[in-house]
mmCIF file as Biopython writes it, N, C-alpha, C and O atoms, coordinates in Angstrom:
data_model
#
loop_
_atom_site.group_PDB
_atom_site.id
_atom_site.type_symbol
_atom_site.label_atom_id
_atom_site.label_alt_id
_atom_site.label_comp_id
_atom_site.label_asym_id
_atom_site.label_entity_id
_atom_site.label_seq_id
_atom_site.pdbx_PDB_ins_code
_atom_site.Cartn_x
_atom_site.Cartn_y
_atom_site.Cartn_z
_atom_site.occupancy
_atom_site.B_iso_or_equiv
_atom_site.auth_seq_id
_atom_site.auth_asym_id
_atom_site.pdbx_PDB_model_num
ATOM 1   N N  . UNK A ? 1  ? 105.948 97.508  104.957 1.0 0.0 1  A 1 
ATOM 2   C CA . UNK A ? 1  ? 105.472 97.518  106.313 1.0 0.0 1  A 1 
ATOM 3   C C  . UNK A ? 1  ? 105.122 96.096  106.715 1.0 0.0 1  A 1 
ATOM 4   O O  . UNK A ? 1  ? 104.427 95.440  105.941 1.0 0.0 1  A 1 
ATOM 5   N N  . UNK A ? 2  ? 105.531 95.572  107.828 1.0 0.0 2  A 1 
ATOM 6   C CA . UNK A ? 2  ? 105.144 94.026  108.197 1.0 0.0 2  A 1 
ATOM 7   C C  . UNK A ? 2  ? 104.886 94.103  109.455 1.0 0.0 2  A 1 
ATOM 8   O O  . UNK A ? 2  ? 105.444 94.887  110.222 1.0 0.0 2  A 1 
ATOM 9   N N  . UNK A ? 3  ? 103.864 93.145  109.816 1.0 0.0 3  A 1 
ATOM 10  C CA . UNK A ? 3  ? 103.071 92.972  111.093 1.0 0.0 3  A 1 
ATOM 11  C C  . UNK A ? 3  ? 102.832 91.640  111.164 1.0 0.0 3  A 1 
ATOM 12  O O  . UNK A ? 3  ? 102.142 90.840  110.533 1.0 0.0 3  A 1 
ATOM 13  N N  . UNK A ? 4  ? 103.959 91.579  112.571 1.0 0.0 4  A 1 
ATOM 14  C CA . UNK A ? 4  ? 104.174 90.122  112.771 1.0 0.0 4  A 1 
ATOM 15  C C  . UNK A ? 4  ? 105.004 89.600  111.631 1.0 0.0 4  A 1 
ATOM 16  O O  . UNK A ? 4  ? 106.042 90.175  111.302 1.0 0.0 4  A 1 
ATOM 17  N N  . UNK A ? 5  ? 104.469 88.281  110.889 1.0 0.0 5  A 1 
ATOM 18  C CA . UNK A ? 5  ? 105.358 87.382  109.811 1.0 0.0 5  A 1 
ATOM 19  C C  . UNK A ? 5  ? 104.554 87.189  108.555 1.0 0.0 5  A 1 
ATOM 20  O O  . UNK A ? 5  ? 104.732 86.249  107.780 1.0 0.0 5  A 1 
ATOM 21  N N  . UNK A ? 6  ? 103.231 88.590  108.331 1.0 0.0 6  A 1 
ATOM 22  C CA . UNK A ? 6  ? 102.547 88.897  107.434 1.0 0.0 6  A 1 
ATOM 23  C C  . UNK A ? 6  ? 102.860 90.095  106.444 1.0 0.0 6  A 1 
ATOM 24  O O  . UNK A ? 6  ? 102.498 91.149  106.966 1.0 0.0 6  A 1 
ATOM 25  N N  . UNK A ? 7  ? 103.275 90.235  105.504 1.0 0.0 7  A 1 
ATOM 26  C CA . UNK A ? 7  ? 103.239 91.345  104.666 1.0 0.0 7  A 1 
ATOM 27  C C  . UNK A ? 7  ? 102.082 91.752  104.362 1.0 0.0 7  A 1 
ATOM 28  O O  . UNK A ? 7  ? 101.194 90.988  103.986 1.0 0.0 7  A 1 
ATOM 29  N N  . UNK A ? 8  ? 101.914 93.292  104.513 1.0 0.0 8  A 1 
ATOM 30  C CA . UNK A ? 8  ? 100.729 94.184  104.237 1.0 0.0 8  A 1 
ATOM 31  C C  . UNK A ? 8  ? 101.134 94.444  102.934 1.0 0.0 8  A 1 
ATOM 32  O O  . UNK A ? 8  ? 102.148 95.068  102.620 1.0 0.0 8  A 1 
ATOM 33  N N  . UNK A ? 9  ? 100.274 93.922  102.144 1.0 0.0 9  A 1 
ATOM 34  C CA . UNK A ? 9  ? 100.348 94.232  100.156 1.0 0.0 9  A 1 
ATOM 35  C C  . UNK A ? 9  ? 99.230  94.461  99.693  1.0 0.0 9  A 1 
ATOM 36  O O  . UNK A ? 9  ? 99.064  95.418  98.937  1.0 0.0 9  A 1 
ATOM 37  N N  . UNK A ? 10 ? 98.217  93.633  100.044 1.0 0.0 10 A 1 
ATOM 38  C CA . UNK A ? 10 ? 96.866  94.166  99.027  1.0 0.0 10 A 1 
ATOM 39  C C  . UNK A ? 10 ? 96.037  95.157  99.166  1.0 0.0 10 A 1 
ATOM 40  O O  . UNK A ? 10 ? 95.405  95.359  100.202 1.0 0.0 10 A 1 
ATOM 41  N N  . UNK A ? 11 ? 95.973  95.808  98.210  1.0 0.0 11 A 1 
ATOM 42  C CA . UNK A ? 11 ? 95.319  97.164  98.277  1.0 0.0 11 A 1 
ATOM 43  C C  . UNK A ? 11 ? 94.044  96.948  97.158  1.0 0.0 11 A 1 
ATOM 44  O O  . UNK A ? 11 ? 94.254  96.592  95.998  1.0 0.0 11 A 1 
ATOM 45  N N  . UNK A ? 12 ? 92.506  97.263  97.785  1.0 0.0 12 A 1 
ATOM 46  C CA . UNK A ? 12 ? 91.670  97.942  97.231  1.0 0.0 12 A 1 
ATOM 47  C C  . UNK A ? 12 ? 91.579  98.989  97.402  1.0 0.0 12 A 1 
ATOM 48  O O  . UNK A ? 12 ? 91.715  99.666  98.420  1.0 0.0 12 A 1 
ATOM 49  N N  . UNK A ? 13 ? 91.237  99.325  95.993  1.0 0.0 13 A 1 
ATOM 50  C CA . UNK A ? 13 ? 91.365  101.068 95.597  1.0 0.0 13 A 1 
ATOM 51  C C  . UNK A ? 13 ? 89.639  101.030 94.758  1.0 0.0 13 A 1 
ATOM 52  O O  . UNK A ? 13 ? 89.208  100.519 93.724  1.0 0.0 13 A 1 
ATOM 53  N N  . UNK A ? 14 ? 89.196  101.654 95.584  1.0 0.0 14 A 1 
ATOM 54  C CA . UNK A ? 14 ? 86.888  102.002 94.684  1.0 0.0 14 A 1 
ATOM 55  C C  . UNK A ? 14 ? 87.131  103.254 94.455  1.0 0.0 14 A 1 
ATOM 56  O O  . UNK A ? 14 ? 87.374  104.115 95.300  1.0 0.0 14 A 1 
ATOM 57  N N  . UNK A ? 15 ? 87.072  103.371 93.343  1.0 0.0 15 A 1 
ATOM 58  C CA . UNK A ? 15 ? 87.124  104.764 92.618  1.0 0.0 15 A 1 
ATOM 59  C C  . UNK A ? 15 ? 86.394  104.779 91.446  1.0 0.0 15 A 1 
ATOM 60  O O  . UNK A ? 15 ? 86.880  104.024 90.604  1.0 0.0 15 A 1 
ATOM 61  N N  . UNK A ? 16 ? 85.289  105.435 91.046  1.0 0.0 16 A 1 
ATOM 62  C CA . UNK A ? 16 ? 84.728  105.319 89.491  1.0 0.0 16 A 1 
ATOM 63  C C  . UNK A ? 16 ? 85.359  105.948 88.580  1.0 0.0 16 A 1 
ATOM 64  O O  . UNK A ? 16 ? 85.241  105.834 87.360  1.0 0.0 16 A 1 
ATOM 65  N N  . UNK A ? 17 ? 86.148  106.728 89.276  1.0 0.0 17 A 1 
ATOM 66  C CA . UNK A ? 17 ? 86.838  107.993 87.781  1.0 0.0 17 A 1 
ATOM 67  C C  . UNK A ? 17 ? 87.705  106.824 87.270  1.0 0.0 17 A 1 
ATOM 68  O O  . UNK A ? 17 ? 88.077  106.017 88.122  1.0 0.0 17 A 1 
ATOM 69  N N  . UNK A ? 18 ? 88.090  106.621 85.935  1.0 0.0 18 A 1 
ATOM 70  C CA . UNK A ? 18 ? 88.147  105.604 85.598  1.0 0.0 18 A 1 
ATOM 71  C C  . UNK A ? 18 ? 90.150  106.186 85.057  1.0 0.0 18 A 1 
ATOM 72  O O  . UNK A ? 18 ? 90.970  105.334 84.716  1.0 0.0 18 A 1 
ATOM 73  N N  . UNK A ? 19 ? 90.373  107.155 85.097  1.0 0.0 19 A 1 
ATOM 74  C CA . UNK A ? 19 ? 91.843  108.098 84.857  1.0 0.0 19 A 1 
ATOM 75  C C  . UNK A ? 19 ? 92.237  107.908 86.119  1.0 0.0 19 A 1 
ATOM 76  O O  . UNK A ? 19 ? 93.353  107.439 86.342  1.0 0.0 19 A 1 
ATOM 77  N N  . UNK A ? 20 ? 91.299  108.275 87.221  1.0 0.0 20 A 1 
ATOM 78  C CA . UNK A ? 20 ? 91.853  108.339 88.573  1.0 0.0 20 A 1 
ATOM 79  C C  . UNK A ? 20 ? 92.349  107.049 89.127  1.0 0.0 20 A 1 
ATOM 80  O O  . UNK A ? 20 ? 93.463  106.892 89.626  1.0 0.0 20 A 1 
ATOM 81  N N  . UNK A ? 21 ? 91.301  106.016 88.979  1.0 0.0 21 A 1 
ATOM 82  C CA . UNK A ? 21 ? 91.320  104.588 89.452  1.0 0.0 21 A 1 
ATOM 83  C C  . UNK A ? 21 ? 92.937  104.112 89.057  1.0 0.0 21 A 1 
ATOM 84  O O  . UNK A ? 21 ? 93.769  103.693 89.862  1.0 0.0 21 A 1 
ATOM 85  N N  . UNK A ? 22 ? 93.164  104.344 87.275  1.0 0.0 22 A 1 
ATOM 86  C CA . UNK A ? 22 ? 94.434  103.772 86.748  1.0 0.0 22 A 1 
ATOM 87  C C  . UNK A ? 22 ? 95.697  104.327 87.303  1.0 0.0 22 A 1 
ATOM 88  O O  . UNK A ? 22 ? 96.670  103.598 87.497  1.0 0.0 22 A 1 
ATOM 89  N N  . UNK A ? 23 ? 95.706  105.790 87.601  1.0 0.0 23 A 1 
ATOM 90  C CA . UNK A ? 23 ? 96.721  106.438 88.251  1.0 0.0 23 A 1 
ATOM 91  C C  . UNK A ? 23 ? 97.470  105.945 89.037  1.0 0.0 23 A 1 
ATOM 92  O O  . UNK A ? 23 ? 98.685  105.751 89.088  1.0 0.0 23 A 1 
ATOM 93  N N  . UNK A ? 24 ? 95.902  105.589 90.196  1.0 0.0 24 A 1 
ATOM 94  C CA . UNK A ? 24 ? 96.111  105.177 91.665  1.0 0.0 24 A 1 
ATOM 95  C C  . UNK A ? 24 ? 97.151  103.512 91.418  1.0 0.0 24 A 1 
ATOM 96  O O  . UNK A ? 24 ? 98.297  103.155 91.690  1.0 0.0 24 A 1 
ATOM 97  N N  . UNK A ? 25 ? 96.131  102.988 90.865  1.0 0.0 25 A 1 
ATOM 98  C CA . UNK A ? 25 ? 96.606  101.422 90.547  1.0 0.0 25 A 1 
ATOM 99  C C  . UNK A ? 25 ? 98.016  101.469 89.786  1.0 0.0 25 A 1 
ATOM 100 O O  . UNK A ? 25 ? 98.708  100.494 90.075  1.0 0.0 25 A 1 
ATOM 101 N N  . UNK A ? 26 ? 98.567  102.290 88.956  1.0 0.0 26 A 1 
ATOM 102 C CA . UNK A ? 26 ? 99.922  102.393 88.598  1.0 0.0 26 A 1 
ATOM 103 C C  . UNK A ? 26 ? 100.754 102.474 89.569  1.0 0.0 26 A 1 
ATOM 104 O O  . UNK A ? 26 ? 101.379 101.532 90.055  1.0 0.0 26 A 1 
ATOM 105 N N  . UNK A ? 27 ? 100.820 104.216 90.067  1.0 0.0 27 A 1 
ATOM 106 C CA . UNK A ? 27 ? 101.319 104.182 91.151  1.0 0.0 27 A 1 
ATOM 107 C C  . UNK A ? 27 ? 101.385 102.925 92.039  1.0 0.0 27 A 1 
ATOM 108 O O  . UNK A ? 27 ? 102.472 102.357 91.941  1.0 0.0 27 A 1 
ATOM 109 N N  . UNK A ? 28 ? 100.563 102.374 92.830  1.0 0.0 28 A 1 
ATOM 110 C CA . UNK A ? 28 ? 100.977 101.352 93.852  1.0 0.0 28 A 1 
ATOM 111 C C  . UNK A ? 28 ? 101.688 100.191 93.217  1.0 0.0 28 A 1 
ATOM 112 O O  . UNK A ? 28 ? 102.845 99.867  93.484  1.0 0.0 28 A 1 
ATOM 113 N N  . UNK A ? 29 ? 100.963 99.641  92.425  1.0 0.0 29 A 1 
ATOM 114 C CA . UNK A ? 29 ? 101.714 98.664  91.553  1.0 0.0 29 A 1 
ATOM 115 C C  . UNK A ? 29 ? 103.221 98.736  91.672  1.0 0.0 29 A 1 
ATOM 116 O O  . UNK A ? 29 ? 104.071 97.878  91.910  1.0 0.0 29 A 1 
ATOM 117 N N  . UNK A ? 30 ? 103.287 100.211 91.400  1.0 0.0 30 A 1 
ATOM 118 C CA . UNK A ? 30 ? 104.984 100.745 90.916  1.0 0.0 30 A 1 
ATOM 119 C C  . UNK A ? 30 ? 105.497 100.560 92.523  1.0 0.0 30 A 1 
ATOM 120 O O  . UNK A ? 30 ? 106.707 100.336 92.538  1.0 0.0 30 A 1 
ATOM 121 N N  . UNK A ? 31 ? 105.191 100.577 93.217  1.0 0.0 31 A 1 
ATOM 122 C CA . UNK A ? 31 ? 105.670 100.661 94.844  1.0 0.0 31 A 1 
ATOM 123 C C  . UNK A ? 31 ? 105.371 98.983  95.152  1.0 0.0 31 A 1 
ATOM 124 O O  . UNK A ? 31 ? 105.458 98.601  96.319  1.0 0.0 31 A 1 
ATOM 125 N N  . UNK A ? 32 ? 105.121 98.291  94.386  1.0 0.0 32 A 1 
ATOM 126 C CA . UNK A ? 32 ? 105.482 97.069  95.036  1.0 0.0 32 A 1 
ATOM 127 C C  . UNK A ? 32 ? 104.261 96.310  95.894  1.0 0.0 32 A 1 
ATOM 128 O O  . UNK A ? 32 ? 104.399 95.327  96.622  1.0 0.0 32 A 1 
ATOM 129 N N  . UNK A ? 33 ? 103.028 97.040  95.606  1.0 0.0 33 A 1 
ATOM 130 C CA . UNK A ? 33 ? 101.757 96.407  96.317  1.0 0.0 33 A 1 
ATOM 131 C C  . UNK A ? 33 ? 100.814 95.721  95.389  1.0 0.0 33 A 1 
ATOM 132 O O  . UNK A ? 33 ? 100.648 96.259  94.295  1.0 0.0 33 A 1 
ATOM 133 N N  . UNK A ? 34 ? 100.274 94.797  95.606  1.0 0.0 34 A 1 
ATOM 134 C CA . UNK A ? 34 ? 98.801  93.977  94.616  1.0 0.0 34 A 1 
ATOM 135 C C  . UNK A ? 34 ? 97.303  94.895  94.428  1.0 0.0 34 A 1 
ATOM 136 O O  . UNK A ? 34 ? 96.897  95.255  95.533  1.0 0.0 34 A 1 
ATOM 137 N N  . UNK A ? 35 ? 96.839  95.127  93.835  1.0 0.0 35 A 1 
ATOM 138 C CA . UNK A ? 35 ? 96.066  95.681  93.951  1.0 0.0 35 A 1 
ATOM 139 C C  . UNK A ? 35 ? 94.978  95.344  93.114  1.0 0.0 35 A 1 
ATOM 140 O O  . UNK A ? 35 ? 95.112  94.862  91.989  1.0 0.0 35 A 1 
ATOM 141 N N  . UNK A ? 36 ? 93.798  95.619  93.714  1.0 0.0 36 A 1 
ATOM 142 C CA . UNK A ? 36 ? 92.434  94.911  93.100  1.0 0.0 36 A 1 
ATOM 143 C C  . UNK A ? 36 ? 91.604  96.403  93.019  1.0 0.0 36 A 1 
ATOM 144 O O  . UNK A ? 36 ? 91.839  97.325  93.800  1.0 0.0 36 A 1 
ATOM 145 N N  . UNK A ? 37 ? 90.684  96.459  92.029  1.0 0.0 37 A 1 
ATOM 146 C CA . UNK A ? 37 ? 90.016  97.724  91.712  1.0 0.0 37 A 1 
ATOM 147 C C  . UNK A ? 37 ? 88.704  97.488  91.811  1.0 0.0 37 A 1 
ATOM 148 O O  . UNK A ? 37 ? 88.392  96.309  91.643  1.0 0.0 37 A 1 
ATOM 149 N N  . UNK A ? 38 ? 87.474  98.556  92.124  1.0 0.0 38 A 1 
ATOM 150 C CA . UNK A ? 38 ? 86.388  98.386  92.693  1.0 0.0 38 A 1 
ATOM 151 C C  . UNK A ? 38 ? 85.594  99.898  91.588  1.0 0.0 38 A 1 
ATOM 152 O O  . UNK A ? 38 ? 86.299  100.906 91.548  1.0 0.0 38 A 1 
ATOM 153 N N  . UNK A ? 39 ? 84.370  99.945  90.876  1.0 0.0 39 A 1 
ATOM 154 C CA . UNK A ? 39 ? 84.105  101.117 90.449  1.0 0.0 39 A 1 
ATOM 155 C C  . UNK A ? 39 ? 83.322  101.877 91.657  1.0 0.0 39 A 1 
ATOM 156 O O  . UNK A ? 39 ? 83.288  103.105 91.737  1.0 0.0 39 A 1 
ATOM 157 N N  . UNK A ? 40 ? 82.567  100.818 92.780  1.0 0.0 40 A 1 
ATOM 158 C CA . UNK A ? 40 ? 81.791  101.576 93.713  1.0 0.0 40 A 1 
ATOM 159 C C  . UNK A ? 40 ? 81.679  100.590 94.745  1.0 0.0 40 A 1 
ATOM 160 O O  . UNK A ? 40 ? 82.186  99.471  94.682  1.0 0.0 40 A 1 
ATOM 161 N N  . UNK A ? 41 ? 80.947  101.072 95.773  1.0 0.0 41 A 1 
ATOM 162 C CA . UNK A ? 41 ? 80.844  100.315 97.143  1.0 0.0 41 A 1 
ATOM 163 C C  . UNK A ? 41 ? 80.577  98.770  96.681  1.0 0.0 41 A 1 
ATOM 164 O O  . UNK A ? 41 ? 81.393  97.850  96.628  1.0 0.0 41 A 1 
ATOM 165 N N  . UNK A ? 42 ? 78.887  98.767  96.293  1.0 0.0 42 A 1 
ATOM 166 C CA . UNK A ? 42 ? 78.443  97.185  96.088  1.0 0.0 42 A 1 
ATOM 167 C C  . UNK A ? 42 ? 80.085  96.591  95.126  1.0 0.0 42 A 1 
ATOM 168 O O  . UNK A ? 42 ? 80.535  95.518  95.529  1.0 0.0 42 A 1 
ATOM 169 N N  . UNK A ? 43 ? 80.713  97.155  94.177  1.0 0.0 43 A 1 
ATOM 170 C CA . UNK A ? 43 ? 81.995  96.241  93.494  1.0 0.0 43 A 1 
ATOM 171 C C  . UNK A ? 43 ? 82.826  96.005  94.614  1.0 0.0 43 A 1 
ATOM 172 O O  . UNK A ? 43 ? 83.304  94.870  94.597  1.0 0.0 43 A 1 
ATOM 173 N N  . UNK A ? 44 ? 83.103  96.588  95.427  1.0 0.0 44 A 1 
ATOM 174 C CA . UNK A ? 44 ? 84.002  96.898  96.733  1.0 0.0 44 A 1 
ATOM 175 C C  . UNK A ? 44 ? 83.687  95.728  97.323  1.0 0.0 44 A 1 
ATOM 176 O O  . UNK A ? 44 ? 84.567  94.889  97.133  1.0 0.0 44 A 1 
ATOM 177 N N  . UNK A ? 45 ? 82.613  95.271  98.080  1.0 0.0 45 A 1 
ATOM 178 C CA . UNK A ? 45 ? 82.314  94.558  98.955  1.0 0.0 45 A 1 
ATOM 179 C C  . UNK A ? 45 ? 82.103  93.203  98.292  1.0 0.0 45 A 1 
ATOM 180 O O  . UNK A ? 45 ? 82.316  92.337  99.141  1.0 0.0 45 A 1 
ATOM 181 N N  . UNK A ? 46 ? 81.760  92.654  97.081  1.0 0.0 46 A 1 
ATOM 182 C CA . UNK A ? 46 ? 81.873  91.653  96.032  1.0 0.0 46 A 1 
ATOM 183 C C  . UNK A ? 46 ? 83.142  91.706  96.108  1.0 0.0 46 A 1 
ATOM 184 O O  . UNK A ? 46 ? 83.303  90.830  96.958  1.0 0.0 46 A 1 
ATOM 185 N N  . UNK A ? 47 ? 84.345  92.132  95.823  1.0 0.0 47 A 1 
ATOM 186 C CA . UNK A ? 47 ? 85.659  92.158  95.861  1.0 0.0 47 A 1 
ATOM 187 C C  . UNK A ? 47 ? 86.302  91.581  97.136  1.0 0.0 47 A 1 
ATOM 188 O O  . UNK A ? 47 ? 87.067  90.617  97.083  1.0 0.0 47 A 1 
ATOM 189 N N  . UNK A ? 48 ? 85.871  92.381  98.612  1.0 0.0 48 A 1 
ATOM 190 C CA . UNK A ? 48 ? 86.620  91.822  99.263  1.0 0.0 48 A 1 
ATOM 191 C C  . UNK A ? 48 ? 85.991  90.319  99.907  1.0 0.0 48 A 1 
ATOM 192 O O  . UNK A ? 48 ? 86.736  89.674  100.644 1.0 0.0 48 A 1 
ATOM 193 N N  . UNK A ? 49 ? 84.712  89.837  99.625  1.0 0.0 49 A 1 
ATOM 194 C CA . UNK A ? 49 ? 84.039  88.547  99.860  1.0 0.0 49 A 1 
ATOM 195 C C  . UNK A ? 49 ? 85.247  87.617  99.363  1.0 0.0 49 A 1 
ATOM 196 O O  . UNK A ? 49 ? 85.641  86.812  100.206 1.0 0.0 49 A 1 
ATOM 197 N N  . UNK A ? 50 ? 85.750  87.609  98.391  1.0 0.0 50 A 1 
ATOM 198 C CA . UNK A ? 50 ? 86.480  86.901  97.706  1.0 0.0 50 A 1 
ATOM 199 C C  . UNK A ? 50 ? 88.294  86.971  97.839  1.0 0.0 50 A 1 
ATOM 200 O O  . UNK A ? 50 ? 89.103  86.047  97.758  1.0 0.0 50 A 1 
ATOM 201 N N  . UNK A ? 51 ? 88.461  88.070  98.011  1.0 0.0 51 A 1 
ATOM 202 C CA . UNK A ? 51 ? 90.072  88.393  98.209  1.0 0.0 51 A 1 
ATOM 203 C C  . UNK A ? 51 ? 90.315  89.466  99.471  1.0 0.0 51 A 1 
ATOM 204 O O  . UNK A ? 51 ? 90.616  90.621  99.168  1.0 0.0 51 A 1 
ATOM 205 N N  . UNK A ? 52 ? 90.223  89.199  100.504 1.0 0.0 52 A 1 
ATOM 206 C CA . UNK A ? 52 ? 90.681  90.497  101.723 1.0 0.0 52 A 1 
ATOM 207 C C  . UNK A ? 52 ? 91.482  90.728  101.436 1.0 0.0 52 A 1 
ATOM 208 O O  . UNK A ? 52 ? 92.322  89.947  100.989 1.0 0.0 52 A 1 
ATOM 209 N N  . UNK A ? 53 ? 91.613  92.103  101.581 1.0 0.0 53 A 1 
ATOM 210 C CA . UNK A ? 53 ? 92.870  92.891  101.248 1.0 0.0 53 A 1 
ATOM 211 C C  . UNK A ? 53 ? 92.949  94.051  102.574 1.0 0.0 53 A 1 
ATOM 212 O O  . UNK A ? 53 ? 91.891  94.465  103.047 1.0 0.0 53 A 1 
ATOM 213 N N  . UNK A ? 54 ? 94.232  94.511  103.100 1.0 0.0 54 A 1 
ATOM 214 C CA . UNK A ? 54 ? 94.873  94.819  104.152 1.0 0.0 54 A 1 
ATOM 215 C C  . UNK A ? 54 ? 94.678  96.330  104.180 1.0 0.0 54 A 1 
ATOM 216 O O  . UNK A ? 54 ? 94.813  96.861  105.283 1.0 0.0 54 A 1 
ATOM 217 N N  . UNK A ? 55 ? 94.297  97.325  102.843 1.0 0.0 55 A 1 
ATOM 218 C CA . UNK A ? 55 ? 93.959  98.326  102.956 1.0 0.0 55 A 1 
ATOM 219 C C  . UNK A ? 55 ? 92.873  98.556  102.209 1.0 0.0 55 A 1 
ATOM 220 O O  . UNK A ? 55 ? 92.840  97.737  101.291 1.0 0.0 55 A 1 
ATOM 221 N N  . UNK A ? 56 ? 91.655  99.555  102.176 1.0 0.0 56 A 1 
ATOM 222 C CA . UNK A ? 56 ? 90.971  100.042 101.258 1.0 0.0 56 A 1 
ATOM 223 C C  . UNK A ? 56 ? 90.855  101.417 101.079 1.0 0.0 56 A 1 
ATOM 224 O O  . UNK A ? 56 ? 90.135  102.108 101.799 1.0 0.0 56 A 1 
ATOM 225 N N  . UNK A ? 57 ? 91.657  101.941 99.976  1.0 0.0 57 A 1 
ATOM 226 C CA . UNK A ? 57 ? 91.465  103.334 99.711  1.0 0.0 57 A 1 
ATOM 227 C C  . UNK A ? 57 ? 90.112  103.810 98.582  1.0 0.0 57 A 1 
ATOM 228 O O  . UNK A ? 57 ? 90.007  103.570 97.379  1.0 0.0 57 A 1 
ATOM 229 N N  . UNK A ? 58 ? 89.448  104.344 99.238  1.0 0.0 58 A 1 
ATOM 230 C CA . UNK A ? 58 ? 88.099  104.671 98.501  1.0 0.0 58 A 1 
ATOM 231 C C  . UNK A ? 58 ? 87.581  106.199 98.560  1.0 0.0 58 A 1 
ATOM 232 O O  . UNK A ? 58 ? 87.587  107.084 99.417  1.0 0.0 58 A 1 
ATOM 233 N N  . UNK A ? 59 ? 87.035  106.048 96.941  1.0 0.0 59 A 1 
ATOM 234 C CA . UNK A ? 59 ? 86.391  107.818 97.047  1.0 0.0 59 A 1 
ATOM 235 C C  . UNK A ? 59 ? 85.018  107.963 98.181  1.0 0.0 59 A 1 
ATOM 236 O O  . UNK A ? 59 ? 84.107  107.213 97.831  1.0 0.0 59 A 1 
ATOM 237 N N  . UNK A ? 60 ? 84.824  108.446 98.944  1.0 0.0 60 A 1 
ATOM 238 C CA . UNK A ? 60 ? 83.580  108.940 99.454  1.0 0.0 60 A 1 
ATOM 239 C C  . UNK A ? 60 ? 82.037  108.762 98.343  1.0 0.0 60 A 1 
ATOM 240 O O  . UNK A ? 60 ? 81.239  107.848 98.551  1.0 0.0 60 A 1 
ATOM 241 N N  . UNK A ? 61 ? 81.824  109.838 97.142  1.0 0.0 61 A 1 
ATOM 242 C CA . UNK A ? 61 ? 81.065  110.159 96.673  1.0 0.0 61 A 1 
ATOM 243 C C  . UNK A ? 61 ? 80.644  109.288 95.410  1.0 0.0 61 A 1 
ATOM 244 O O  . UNK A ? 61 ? 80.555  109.984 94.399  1.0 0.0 61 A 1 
ATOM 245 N N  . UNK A ? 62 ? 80.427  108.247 95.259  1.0 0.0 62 A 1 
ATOM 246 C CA . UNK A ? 62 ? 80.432  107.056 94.021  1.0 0.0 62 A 1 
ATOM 247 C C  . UNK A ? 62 ? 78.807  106.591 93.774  1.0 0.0 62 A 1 
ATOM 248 O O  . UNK A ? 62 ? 78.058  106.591 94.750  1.0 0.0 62 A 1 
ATOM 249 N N  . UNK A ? 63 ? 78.332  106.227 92.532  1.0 0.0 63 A 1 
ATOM 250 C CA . UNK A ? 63 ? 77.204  105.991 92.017  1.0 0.0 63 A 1 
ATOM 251 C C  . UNK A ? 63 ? 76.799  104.771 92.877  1.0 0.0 63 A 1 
ATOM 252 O O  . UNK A ? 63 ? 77.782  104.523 93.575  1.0 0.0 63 A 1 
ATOM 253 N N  . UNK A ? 64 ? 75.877  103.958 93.132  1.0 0.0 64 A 1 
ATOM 254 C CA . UNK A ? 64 ? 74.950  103.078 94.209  1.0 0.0 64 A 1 
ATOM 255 C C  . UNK A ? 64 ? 75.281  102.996 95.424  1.0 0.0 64 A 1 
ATOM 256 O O  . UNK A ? 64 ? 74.492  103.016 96.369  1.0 0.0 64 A 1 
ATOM 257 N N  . UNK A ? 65 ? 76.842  102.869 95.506  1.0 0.0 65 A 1 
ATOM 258 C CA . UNK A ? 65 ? 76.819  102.974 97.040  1.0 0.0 65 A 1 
ATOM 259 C C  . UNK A ? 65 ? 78.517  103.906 97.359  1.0 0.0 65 A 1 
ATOM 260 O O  . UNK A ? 65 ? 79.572  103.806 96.733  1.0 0.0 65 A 1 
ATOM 261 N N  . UNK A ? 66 ? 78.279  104.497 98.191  1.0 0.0 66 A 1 
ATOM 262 C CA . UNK A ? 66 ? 79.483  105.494 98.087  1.0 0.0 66 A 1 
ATOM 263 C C  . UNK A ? 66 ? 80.694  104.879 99.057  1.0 0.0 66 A 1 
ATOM 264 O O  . UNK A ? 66 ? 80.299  104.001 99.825  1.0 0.0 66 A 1 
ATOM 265 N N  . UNK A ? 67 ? 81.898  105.163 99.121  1.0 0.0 67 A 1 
ATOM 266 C CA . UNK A ? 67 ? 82.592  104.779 100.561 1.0 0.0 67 A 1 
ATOM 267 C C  . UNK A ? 67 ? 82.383  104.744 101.800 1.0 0.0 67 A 1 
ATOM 268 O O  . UNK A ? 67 ? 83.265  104.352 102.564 1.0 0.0 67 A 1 
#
């Protein structure tokens, strides 16, 4: 998917299940996207301070701070 003369690639994925998280991150990987992993909100937001990324897929229900 491209917008404008930018490729949409980086994906955070905050997930604590730690089976689920790898799934997710395989999968995309396998489709050709970057992806950075988060166990919960506060990792999430430390994450994107440093690297913005173009999507964030996140669980709702996560230990300190949820989606």
């Amino acid at each position: 998917m491209k917008t404008g003369s930018s490729l949409l690639r980086r994906i955070l994925v905050v997930e604590d299940d730690e089976d689920m998280q790898e799934n997710l991150r395989r999968i995309l990987v396998g489709a050709g996207y970057e992806v950075h992993l988060a166990q919960n909100g506060v990792e999430a937001i430390t994450v994107l301070e440093s690297e913005p990324c173009h999507l964030v897929l996140t669980d709702l229900v996560m230990p300190e701070m949820g989606g």
